[in-house]
DOTORDREN-512176 format. One record per residue (C-alpha): x, y, z. Coordinates in pm, 1 decimal. Layout:
BEGIN
@xx->X; yy->Y; zz->Z;
...
END
This chain:
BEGIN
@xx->0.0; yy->0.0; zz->0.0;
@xx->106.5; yy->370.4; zz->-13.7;
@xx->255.5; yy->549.9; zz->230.2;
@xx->170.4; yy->900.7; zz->287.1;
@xx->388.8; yy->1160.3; zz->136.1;
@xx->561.5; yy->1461.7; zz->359.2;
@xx->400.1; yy->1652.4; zz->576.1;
@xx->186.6; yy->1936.3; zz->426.5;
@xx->96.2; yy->2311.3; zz->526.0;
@xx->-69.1; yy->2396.4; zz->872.8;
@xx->-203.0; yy->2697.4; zz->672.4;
@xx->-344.7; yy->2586.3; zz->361.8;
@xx->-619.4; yy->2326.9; zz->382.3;
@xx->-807.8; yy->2206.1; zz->92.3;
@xx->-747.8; yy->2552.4; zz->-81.9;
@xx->-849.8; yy->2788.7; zz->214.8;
@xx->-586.9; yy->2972.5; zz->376.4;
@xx->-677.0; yy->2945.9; zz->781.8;
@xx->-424.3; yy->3267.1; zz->981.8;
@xx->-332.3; yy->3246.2; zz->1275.4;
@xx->-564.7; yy->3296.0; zz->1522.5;
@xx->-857.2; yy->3172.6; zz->1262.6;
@xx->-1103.2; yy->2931.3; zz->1328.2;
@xx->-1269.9; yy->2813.5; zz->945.6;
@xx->-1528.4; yy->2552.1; zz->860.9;
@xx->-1364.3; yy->2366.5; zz->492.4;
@xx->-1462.3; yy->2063.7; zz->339.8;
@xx->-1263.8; yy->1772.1; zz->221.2;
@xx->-1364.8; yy->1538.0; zz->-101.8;
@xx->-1337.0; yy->1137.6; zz->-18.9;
@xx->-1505.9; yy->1001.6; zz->-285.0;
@xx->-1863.1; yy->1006.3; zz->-521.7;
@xx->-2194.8; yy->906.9; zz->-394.8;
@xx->-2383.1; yy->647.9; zz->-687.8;
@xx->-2547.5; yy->1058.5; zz->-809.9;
@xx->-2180.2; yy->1138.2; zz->-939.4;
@xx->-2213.8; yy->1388.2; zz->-671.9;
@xx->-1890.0; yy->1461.6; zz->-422.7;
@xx->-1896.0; yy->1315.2; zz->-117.1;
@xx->-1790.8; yy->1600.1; zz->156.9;
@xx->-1681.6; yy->1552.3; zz->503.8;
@xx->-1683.6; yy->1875.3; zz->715.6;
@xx->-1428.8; yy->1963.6; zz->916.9;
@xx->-1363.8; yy->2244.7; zz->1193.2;
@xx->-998.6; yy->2365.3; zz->1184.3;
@xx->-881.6; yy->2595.7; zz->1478.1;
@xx->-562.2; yy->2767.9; zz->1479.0;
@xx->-383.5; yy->2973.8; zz->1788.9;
@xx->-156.6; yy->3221.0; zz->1750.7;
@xx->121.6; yy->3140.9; zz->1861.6;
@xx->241.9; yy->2814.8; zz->1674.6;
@xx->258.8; yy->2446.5; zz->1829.5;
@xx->145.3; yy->2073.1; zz->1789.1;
@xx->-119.5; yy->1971.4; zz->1511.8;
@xx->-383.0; yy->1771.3; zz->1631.8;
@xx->-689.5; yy->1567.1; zz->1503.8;
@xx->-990.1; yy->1427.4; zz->1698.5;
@xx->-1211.7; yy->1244.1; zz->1446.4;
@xx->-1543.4; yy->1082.8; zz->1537.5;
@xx->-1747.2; yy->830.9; zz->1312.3;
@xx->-1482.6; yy->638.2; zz->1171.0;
@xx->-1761.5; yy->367.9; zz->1145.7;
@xx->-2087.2; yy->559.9; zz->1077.5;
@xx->-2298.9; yy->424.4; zz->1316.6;
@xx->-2056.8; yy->481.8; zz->1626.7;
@xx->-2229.9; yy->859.8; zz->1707.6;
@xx->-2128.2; yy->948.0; zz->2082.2;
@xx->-1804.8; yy->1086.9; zz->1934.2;
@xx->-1994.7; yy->1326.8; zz->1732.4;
@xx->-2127.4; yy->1479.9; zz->2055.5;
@xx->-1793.7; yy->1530.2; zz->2195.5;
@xx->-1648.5; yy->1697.9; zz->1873.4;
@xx->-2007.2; yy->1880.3; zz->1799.8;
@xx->-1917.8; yy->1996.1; zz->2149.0;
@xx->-1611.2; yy->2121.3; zz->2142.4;
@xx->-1680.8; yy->2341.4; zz->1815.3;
@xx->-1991.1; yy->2504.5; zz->1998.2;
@xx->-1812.1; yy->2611.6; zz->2288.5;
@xx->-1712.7; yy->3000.1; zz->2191.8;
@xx->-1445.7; yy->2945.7; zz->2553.0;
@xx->-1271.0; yy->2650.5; zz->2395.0;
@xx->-970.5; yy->2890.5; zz->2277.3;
@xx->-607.8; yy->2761.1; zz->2192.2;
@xx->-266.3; yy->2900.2; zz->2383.3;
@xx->-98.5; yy->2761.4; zz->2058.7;
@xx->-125.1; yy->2470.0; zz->1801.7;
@xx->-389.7; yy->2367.6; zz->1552.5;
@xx->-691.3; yy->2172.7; zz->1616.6;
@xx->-914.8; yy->2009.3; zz->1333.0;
@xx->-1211.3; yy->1843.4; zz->1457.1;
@xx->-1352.4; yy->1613.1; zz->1228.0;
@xx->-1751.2; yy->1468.4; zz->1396.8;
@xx->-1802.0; yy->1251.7; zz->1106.7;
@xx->-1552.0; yy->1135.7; zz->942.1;
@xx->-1688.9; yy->824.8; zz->767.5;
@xx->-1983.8; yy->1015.8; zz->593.2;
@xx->-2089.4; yy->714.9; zz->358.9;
@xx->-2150.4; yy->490.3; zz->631.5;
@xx->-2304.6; yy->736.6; zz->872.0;
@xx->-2565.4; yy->869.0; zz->585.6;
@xx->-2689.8; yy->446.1; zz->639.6;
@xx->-2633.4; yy->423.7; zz->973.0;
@xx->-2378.1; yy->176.1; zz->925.7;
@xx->-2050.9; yy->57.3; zz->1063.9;
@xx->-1942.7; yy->19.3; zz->663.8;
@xx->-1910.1; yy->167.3; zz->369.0;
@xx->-2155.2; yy->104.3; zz->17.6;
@xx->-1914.2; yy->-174.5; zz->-27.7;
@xx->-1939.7; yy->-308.3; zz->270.7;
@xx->-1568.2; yy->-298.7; zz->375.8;
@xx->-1482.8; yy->-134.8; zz->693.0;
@xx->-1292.7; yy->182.2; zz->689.6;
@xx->-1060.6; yy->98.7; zz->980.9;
@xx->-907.2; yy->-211.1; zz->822.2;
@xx->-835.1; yy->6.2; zz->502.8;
@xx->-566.5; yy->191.4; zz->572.7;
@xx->-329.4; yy->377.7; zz->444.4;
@xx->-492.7; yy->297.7; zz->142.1;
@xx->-494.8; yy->310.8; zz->-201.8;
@xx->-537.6; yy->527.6; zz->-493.2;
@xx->-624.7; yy->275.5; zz->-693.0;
@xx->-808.2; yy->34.9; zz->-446.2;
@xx->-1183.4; yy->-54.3; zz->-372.9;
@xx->-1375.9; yy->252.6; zz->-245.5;
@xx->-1233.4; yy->230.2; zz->93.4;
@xx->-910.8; yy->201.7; zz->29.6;
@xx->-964.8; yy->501.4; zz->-200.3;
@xx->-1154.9; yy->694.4; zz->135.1;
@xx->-855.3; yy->606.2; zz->328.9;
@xx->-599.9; yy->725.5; zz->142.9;
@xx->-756.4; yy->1068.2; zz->49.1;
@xx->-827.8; yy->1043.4; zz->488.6;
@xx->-417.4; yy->953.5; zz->537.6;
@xx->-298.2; yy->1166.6; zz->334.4;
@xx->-441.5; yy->1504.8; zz->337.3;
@xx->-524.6; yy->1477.5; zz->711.0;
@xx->-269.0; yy->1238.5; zz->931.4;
@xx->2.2; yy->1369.5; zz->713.2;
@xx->-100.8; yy->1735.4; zz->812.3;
@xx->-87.2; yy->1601.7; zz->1209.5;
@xx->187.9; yy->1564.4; zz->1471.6;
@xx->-86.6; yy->1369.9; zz->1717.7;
@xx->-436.6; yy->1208.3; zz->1723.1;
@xx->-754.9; yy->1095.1; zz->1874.4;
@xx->-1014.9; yy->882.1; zz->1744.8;
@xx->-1344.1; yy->781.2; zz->1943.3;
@xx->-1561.9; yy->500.0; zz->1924.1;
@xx->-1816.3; yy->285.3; zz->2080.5;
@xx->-1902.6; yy->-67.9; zz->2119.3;
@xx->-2054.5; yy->-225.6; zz->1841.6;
@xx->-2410.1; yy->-296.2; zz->1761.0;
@xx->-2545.5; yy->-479.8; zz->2097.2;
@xx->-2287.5; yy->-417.7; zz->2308.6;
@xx->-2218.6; yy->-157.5; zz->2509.1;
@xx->-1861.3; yy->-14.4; zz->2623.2;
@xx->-1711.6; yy->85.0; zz->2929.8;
@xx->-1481.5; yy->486.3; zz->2849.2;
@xx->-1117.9; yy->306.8; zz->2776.6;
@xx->-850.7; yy->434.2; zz->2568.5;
@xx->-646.4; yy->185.4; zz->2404.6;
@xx->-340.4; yy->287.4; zz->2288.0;
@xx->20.2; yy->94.1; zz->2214.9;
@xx->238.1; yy->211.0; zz->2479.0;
@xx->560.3; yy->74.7; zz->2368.3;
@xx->551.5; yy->419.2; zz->2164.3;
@xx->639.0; yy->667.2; zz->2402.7;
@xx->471.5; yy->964.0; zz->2269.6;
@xx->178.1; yy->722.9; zz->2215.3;
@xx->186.8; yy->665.5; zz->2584.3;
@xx->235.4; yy->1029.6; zz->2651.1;
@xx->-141.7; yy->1098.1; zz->2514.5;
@xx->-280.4; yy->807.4; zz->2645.0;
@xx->-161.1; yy->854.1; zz->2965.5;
@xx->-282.2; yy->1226.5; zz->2967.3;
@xx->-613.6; yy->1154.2; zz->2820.9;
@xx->-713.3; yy->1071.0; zz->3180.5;
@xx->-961.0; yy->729.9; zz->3190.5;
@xx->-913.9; yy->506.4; zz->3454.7;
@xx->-866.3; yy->162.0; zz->3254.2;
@xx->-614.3; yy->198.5; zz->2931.9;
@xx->-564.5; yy->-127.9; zz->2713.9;
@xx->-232.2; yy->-154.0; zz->2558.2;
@xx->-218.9; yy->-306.1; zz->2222.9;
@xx->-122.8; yy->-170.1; zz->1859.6;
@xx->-426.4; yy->-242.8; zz->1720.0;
@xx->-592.5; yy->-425.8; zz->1439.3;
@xx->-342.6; yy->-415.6; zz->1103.1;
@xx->-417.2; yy->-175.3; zz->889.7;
@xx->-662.7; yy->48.9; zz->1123.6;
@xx->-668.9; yy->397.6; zz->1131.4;
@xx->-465.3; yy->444.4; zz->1465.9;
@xx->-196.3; yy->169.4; zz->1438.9;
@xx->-112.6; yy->297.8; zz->1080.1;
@xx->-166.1; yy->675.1; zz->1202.5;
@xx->109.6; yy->588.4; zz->1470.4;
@xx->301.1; yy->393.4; zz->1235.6;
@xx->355.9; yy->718.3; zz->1030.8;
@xx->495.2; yy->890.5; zz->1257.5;
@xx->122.7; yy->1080.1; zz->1435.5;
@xx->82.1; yy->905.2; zz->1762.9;
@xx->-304.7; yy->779.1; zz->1799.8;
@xx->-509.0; yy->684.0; zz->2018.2;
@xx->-886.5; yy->551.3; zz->2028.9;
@xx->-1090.0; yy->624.9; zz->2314.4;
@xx->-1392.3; yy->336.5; zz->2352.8;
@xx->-1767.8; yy->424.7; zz->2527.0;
@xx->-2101.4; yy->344.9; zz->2535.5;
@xx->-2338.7; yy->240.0; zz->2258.6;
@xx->-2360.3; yy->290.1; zz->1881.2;
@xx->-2693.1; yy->506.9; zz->1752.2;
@xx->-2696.9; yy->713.2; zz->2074.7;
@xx->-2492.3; yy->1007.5; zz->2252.5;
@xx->-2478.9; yy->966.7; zz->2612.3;
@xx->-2389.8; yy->1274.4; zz->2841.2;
@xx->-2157.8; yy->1079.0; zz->3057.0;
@xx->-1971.3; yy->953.3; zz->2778.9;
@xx->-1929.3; yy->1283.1; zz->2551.5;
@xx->-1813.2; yy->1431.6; zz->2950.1;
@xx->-1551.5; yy->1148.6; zz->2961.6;
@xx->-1451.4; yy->1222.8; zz->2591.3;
@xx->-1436.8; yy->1559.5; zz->2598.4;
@xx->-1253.6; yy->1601.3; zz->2955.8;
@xx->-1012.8; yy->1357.7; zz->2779.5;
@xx->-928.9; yy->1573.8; zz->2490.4;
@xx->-893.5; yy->1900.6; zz->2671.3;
@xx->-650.0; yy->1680.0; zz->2948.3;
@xx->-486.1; yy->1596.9; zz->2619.8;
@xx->-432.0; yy->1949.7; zz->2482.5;
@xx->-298.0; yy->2073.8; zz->2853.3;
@xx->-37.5; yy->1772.3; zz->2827.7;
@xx->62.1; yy->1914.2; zz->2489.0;
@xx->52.5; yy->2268.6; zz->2627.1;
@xx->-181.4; yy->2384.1; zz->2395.6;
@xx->-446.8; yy->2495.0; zz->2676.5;
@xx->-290.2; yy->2698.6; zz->2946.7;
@xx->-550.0; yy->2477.3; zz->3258.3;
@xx->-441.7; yy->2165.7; zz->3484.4;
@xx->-502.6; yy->1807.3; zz->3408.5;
@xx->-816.4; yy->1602.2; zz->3546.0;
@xx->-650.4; yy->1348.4; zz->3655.9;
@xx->-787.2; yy->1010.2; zz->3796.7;
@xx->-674.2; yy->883.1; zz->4148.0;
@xx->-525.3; yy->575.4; zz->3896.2;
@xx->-534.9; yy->462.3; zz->3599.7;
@xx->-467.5; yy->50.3; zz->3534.3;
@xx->-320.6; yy->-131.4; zz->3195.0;
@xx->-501.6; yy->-415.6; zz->3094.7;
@xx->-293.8; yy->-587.2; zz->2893.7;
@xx->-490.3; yy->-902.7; zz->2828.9;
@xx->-850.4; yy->-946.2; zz->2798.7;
@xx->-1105.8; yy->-1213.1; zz->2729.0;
@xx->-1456.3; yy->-1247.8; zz->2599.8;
@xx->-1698.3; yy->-1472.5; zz->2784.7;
@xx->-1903.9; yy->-1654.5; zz->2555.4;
@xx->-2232.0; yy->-1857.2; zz->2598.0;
@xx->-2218.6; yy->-2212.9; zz->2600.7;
@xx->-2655.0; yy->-2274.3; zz->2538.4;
@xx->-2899.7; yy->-2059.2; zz->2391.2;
@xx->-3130.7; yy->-1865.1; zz->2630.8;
@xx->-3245.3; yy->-1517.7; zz->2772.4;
@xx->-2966.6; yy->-1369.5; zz->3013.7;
@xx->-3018.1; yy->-1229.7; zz->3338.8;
@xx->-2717.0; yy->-1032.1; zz->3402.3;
@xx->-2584.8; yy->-978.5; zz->3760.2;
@xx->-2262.5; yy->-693.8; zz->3632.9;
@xx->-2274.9; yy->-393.1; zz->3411.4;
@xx->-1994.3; yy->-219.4; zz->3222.3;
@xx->-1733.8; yy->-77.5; zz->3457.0;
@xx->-1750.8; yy->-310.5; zz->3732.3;
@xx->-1491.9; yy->-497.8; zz->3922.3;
@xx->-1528.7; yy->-870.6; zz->3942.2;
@xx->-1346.8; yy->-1185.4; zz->4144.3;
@xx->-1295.4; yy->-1507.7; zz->4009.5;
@xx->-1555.3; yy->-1742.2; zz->4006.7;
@xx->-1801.3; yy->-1448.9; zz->4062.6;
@xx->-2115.2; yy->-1492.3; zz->3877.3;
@xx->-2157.2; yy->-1275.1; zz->3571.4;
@xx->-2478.8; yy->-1354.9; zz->3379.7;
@xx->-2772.1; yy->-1679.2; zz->3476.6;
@xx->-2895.3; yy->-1842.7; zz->3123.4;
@xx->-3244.4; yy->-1929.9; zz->3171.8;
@xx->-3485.4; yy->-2061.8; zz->2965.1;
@xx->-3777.1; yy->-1792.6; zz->2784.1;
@xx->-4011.3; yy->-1871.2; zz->3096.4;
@xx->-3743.2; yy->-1849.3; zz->3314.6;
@xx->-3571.1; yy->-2167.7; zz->3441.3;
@xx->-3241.9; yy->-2122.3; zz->3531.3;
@xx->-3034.0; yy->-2329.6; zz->3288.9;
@xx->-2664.4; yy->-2267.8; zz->3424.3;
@xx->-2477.4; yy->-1995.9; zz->3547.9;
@xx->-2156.3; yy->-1808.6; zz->3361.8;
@xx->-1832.8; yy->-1694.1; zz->3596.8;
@xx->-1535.0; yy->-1501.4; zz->3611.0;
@xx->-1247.2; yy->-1734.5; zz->3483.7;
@xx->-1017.9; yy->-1460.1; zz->3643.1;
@xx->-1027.4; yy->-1138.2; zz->3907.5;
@xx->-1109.5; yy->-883.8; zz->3619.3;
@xx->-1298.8; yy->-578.6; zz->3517.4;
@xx->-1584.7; yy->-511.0; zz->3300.0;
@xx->-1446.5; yy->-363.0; zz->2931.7;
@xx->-1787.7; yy->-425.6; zz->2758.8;
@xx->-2087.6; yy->-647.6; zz->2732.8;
@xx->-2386.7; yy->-741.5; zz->2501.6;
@xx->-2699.4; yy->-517.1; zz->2588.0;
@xx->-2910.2; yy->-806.2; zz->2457.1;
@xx->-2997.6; yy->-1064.3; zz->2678.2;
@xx->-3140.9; yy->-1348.3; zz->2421.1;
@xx->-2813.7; yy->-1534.2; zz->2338.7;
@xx->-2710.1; yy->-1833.9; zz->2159.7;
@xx->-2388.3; yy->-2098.1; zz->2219.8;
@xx->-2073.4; yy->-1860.3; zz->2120.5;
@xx->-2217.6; yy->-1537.1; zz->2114.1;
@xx->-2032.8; yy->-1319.4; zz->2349.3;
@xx->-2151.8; yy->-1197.2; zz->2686.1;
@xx->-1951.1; yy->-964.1; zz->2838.5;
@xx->-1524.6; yy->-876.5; zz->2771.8;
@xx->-1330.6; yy->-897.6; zz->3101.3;
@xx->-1008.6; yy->-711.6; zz->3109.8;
@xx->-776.7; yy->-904.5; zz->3358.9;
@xx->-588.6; yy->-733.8; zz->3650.4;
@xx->-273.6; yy->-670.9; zz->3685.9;
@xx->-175.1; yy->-897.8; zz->3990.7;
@xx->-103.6; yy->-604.0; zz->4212.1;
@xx->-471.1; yy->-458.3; zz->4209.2;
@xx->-680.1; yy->-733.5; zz->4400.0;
@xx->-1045.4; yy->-633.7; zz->4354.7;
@xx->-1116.5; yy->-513.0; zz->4684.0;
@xx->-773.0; yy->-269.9; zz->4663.5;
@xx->-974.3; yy->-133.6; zz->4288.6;
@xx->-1274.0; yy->-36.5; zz->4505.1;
@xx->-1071.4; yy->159.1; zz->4735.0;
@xx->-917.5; yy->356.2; zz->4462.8;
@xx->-1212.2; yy->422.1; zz->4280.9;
@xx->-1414.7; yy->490.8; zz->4580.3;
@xx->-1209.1; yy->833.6; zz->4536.4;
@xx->-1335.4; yy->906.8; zz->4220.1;
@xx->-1511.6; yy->1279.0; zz->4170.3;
@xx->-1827.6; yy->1132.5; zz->4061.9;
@xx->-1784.2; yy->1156.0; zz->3690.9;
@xx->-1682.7; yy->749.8; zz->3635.0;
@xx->-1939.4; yy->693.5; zz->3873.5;
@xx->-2248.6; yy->889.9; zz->3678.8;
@xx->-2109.7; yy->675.6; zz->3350.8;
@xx->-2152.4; yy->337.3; zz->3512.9;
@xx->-2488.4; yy->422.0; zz->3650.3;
@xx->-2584.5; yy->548.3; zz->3273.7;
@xx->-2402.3; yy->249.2; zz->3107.2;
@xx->-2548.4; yy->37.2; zz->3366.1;
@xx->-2946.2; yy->140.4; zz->3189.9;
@xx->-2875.2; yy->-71.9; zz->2900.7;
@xx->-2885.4; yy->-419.0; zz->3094.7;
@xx->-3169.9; yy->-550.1; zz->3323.7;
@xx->-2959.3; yy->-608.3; zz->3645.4;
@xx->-3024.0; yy->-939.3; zz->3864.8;
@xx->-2928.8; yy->-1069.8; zz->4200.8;
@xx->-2670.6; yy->-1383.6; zz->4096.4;
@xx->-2796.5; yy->-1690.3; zz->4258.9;
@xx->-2750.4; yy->-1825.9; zz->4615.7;
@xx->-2428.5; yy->-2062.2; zz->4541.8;
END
């Protein structure tokens, strides 16, 4: 595949010159909808005075993964959100095709985050991607891409990130959530090959696609600022959490029978081995068997549907580090400020909760 090409000019995007000090609306061309008409994606491009770091935060890489789009729809609105130095460029949707169906893919049903760098020459998304690589990564010294679960599932606010690259780390750190999952990612996605090319990424993970949730455009948007203070591009102090935990191996519990699930967890919560996680019962309700914790973990995401059949996942347990027992996690995040606290609660909605049965 290609690679991008050097890096371009902080001043002139897609023809319009943005000054100093000049916050402009452009557009940028990916592709042709099946009219022969341009397909558009709008971007928000904010530029301090004083000169500094380039960054992106792009939202709706697949189209049907919205809660970003609150958090960068956010951040554009707010007249106080003013630089000390740098260049923002807030992207809300940035996978247009996809989000116009309400989709996680494009017309051709590829998915744009296993499609890059791209192509000029490729299938349509390779085509997206490169046009996407090249005249915005290469433009960027850092970046932040947010997402959600996919369809059924619900996430708890992570950010994964590969933390073997130091400035990747840097962000990730910064970025403030309390769990982050190290890994480089999928090959070929947006924020390993981003990375890869010399623009640390990182992907923050939360909630639900088809919705925006308050507590998680909060999370994202606290994250971003903490983010731009790190990179002293906002002249404020870092939220910080009283911790923050690396998962670096997790595992998704699967159904062995079909059945209706009555959960006993939700997304965020800290769990023991052995601890029961979800009761499959028949439709009228006879308990069939009971799923557990193969390890002392925490609650990364779940399905939000409770009719399952044998293999389909229930719920993705990040496993602790060996130094954070469960009952030493509850201490820490007993001192929370409330925030993580209002997203579990919120995240929590999307599951009918049970009492696990008397062992």
């Amino acid at each position: 595949m290609s690679k991008p090409g050097p890096k371009k000019s902080i001043s002139d995007w897609f023809g319009k010159k943005i000054a100093p000090g000049e916050a402009r609306n452009v557009h940028l061309t990916i592709g042709e909808s099946y009219s022969s008409m341009n397909v558009e994606i709008q971007i928000h491009i904010r530029r301090a005075i004083e000169e500094g770091p380039v960054v992106f935060v792009t939202a709706a890489l697949h189209g049907d993964e919205i809660n970003g789009c609150g958090a960068v729809r956010q951040l554009i609105q707010d007249d106080k959100f003013q630089l000390l130095k740098g260049t923002i460029v807030l992207i809300p949707v940035l996978n247009l095709p996809a989000f116009e169906r309400h989709s996680r893919y494009l017309p051709d049903r590829r998915d744009l985050n296993r499609s890059f760098p791209g192509s000029p020459d490729g299938s349509l998304a390779g085509r997206m991607a490169f046009t996407i690589f090249n005249e915005i990564v290469t433009r960027c010294d850092y970046g932040i891409d947010l997402h959600t679960a996919s369809v059924r599932r619900t996430n708890y606010p992570t950010v994964r990130a590969d933390l073997d690259n130091p400035e990747v780390r840097r962000i990730a750190e910064a970025f403030g959530s309390e769990i982050i999952i190290n890994g480089k990612g999928p090959k070929n996605s947006f924020r390993r090959e981003a990375s890869a090319a010399g623009c640390p990424t990182i992907i923050m993970e939360g909630g639900e696609v088809w919705k925006v949730e308050p507590g998680i455009v909060e999370t994202a948007v606290r994250g971003i600022k903490n983010v731009l203070i790190e990179l002293k591009m906002l002249n404020t102090e870092i939220e910080r959490p009283p911790y923050q935990i690396v998962i670096e191996k997790s595992k998704w519990i699967r159904a062995d029978q079909g059945g209706f699930l009555d959960f006993h967890i939700k997304p965020g919560d800290i769990v023991e081995q052995d601890q029961p996680l979800a009761t499959n019962t028949t439709i009228i309700g006879e308990g069939q068997s009971t799923i557990h914790a193969p390890f002392n973990g925490v609650v990364m995401g779940m399905t939000s549907l409770p009719s399952i059949s044998p293999g389909e996942p229930i719920c993705n347990l990040g496993k602790l580090p060996r130094k954070y027992s469960p009952d030493k996690f509850e201490k820490l995040r007993a001192k929370e400020d409330g925030l993580e606290q209002q997203v579990m609660e919120e995240l929590g909605s999307s599951v009918l909760l049970t009492e696990p049965p008397e062992e």
